[in-house]
Every structure is written in structure tokens, then in C-alpha cells.
N, C-alpha and C positions, 0 to 999 in steps of 0.2 A: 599703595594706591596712587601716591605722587607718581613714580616712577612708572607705572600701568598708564597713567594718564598721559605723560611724555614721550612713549615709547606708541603712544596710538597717534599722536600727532604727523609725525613725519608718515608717509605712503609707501613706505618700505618694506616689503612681507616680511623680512628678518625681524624689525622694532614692531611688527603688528604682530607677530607670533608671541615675542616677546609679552607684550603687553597685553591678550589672548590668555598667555601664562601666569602675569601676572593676576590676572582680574578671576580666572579659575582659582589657584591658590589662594587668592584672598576672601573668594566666597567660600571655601572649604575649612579654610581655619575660621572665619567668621558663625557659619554653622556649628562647626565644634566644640567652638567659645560657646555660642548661644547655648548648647546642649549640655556642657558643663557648668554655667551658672547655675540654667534650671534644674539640673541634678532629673534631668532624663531618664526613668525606664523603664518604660512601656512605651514601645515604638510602635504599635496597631494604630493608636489615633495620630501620630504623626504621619503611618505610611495613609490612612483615612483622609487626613487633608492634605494629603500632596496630589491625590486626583484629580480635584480642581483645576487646579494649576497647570498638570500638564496636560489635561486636555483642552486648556484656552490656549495654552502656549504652543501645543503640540497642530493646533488646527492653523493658527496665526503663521506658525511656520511653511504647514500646507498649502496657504493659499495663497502666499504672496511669492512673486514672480521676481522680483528686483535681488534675487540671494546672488552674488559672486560667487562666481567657482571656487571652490575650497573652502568656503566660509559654514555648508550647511554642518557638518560633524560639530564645529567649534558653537554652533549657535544652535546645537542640539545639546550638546555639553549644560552650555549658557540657558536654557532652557530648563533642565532636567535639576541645575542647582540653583536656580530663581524658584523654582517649584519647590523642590524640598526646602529653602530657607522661609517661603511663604508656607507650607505645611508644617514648618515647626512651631513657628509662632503662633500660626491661628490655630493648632492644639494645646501650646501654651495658654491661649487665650481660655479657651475651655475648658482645660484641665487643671490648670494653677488657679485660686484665687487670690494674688500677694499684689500689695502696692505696686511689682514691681511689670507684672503685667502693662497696664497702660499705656508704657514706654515702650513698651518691648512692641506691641500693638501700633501706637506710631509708627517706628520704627518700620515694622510689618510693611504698613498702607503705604509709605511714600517711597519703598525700596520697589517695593512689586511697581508702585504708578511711577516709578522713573523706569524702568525696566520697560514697560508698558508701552512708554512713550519715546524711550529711543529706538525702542523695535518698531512702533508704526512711523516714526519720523523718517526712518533709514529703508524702511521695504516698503513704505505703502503710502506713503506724499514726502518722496524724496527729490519732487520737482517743486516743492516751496522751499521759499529760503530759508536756511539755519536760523534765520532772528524769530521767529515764530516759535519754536521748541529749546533754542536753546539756553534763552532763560528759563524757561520751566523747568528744564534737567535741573540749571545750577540751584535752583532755589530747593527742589525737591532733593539733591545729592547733600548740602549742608545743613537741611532742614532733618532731615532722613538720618544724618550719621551725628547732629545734636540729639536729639531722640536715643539714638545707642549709646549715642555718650552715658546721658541720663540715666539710662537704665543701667548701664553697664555701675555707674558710682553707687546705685540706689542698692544694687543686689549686694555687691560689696560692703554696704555700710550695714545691712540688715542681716549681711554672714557674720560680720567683726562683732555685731549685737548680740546676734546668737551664740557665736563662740565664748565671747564675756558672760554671757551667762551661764555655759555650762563651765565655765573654769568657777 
């Protein structure tokens, strides 16, 4: 994610492709992980709540005017796996009841409102200046991936539990 972040700073389509690739790949293993902790399976209420998601996401893409050429495919991608990350969780939320929920939950709420808010920052009042949104990214991008952390240790120590006890 370092290097995704790096690689979006300079304005160079080669390092923003790059970092495009990066930020896909890291939501796809991030879902995956997510899906393997929670030991996933039955996907009907996960494909249940990913509706949501991409018809808020999918309309927000509709209506806003400010998309660069080449950018709408990548940010329909970006779209399609913001929605499923947000459809996993909040069926986790639903269909698990473990500690481990909570966090995961967290997690959930401040990834979709970052996502949320770079997408209205960049297509829909991208004539205020970056100091208005872009401390809210940062706080919701470290607040958001402490939360995963969290969960991520909590599930971990509640498997090593579970595993001690069946040995």
C-alpha cells in the first residue's frame, strides 16, 4: 500500500497505472484474507449485501462529470471491489456473532467513508482545496487499517484458542 501510495503521487500514467494495480491487488488479497479468517461459506448473503454498495457506488459513478479519460474502467473495478469488501463485512456483521465482528465492522464503516470521500473529493468539489478532505482521508486511512489490525490479531488469538483446545 506504501508503494501504491508513491506510485499515485507523481502524474505519470505509467506510476498511476502502477499504483491503480497496486490498490486492485491489495483490495483483492485484503477481501480474501477477510474471507478466510471468517471461514466464509455461504456467499448468497454476501452477494445480498454487495447490492447496496454498487448501486450507491454505481449511480455516484453515473452522475459525476469530472471522470478523466481512461480512468472510468479502473474506477468501475474500484467500485465493484469497495462493494464487495463492504458486502462482506456487513454479512459478517449479520451472520457471525464472535468478538471479532466489531472490528471487522469498524473496519467496514471507515474503509467504505474513506472511499466515499475520495470519490466525492476528486469528482464532485474538486474545485476546494485538498486541506478540507485530505485530513479526513488520513485519519479515516489509519483509523480504518488500526481496526483491521485489531481484528485481524483478535481472530488470530481466538483460532490459537480454539486450536489449544482441541489438541
Amino acid at each position: 500500500m506504501l508503494l501504491t501510495s508513491i506510485f499515485i503521487i507523481p502524474e505519470s500514467p505509467f506510476f498511476l497505472r502502477l499504483g491503480i494495480a497496486g490498490i486492485v491487488i491489495h483490495r483483492l488479497l485484503l477481501i480474501i484474507y477477510i474471507i478466510k479468517l471468517n471461514k466464509v461459506k455461504d456467499f448468497i448473503p454476501v452477494l445480498i449485501a454487495v447490492i447496496p454498495f454498487v448501486f450507491v457506488f454505481s449511480y455516484l459513478l453515473s452522475i459525476s462529470d469530472g471522470i478523466p479519460e481512461g480512468s472510468y474502467y479502473p474506477l468501475l473495478v474500484q467500485n465493484i471491489l469497495v462493494s464487495i469488501l463492504g458486502g462482506v463485512i456487513l454479512s459478517n456483521y449479520f451472520m457471525n456473532e464472535t468478538t471479532n465482528t466489531p472490528w471487522l465492522s469498524i473496519f467496514g464503516v471507515l474503509s467504505i467513508g474513506l472511499y466515499f470521500t475520495v470519490f466525492i473529493e476528486k469528482f464532485f468539489l474538486n474545485n476546494l482545496p485538498p486541506t478540507y478532505f485530505r485530513p479526513l482521508g488520513m485519519v479515516l486511512f489509519v483509523t480504518s487499517y488500526y481496526a483491521f489490525y485489531k481484528f485481524v490479531i483478535d481472530v488470530e488469538r481466538l483460532n490459537a484458542v480454539v486450536k489449544e483446545n482441541n489438541e
